[in-house]
N, C-alpha and C positions, 0 to 999 in steps of 0.2 A: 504494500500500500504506500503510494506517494504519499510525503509529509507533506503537511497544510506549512503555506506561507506565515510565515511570521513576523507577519508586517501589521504598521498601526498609522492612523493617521489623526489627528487632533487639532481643533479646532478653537480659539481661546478669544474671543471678542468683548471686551470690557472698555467704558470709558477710560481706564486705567492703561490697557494692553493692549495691543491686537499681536496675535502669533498664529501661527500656522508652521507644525513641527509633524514631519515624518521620520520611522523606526523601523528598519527592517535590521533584528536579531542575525541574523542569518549572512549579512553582509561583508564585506571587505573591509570597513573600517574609512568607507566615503564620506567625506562630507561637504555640506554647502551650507555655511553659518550667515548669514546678513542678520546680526545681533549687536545691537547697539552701544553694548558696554564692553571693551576691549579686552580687559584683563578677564571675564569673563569667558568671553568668546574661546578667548585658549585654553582654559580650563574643559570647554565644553568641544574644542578642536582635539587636545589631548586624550579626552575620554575617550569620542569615537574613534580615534585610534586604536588605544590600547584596550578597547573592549571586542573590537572588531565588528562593530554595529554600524552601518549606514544610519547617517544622520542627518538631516535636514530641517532648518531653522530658518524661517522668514517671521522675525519680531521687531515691532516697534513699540514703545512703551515712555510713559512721561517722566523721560531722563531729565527732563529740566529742574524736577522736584527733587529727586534722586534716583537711583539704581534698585530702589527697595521692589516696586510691584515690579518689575521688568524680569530678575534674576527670581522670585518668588513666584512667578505665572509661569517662568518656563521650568521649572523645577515642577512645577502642578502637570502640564502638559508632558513633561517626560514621563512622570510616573504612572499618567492616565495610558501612556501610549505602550509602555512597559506592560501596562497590567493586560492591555487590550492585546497585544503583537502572542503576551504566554497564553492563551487560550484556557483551554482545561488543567494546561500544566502535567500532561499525564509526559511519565519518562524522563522529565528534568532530575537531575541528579540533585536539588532545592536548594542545597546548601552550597554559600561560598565564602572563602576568606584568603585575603591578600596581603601580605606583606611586601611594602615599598622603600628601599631607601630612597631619598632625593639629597644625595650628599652627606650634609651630619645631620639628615633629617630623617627620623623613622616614622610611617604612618601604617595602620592598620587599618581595615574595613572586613566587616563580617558580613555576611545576608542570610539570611531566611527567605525566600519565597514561601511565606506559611500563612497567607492571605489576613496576617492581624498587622496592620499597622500599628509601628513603635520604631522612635529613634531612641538610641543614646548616644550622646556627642560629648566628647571628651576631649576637647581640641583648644588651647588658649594660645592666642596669638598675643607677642610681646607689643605688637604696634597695630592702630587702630585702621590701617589703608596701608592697602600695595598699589602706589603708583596716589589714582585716585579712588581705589577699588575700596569698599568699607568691609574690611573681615568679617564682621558682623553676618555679613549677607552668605556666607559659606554653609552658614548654620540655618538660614533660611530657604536655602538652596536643598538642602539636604533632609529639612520639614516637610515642604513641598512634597517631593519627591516620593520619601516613604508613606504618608499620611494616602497618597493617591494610588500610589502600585501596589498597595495592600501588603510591604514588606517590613520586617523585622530588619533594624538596620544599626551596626553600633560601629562609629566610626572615632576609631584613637590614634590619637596623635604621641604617640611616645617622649620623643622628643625632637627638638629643632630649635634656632636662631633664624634663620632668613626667613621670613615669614611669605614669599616667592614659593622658596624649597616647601613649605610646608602646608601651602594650599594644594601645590603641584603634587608632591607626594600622595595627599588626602585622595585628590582626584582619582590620580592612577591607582591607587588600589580600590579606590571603588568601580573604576571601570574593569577593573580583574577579579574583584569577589563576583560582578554582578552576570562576568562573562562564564565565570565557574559552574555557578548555582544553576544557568538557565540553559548549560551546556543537557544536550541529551544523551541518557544514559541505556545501551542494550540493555544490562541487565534490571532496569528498575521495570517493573511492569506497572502499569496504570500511576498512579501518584504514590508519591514517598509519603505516606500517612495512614496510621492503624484507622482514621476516620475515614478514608478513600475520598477525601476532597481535601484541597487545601484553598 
């Protein structure tokens, strides 16, 4: 039996936002970012890299207030798109966990695909902006996210100084816990759960 596509499309229209973000799980690791907040964008450039998910982002958002609804609506829209692209979830191996150096930077990220939404974040940045970037918003990026893709999510920052190295680090191991967890496994038959749904 051919495997179903696992792709998603999402659509996010707010006086606050407009986005329109595609996901296909299954890809090369493409992407086409038009996203308004720079430091950003490579954070969200990096992941589809290193998770090897095509990615596609057409957002605009009212940067002239700040970067808060812009980076907090596409964190909503990934996780919508995430949850939508894993269908039933039957054969994902669920779980994933990443360890990233980024220099003297150590970051961790765990996942659950166990359809309960819950972060823990353990990440303190020594300075309040990279560049013009507000750290703040890592954490909001990161809410988003799990709150919408229905994932279990703890993301630790071990330790670090450049606080560059330690958003980046952050990132890349969550594009490789998330690339683990949602990897398909022969041997798991139907869903990894004594409840047979997750």
């Amino acid at each position: 039996m051919a495997q179903l596509a696992r792709i998603a499309s999402i659509k996010r229209d707010t006086t606050e936002t407009q986005i329109l973000l595609e996901l296909n799980l299954d890809g090369e690791g493409q992407r086409q970012l038009d996203v308004p907040v720079p430091f950003f964008k490579h954070m969200l450039d990096l992941f589809a890299k290193h998770s090897g998910f095509d990615l596609t982002i057409q957002a605009a958002g009212d940067i002239e207030i700040d970067d808060h609804h812009t980076v907090e609506d596409i964190g909503i829209c990934l996780g919508r798109a995430f949850a939508q692209a894993l269908g039933d979830k039957a054969g994902l191996r669920r779980y994933g966990n990443r360890f990233t150096p980024m220099d003297e930077t150590l970051a961790q990220v765990t996942v659950d695909l166990s359809g309960r939404p819950f972060l823990v974040y353990h990440a303190e940045f020594q300075t309040t902006r990279i560049g013009t970037f507000d750290t703040e918003l890592v954490r909001e990026f990161f809410t988003g996210f799990a709150m919408n893709a229905g994932v279990t999510l703890h993301v630790n920052l071990h330790y670090g100084a450049n606080a560059h190295h330690m958003a980046e680090g952050i990132f890349k191991a969550f594009a490789g816990a998330l690339k683990e967890a949602c990897t398909l496994d022969p041997t798991v038959r139907g869903v990894l759960s004594t409840k047979g749904v997750l």
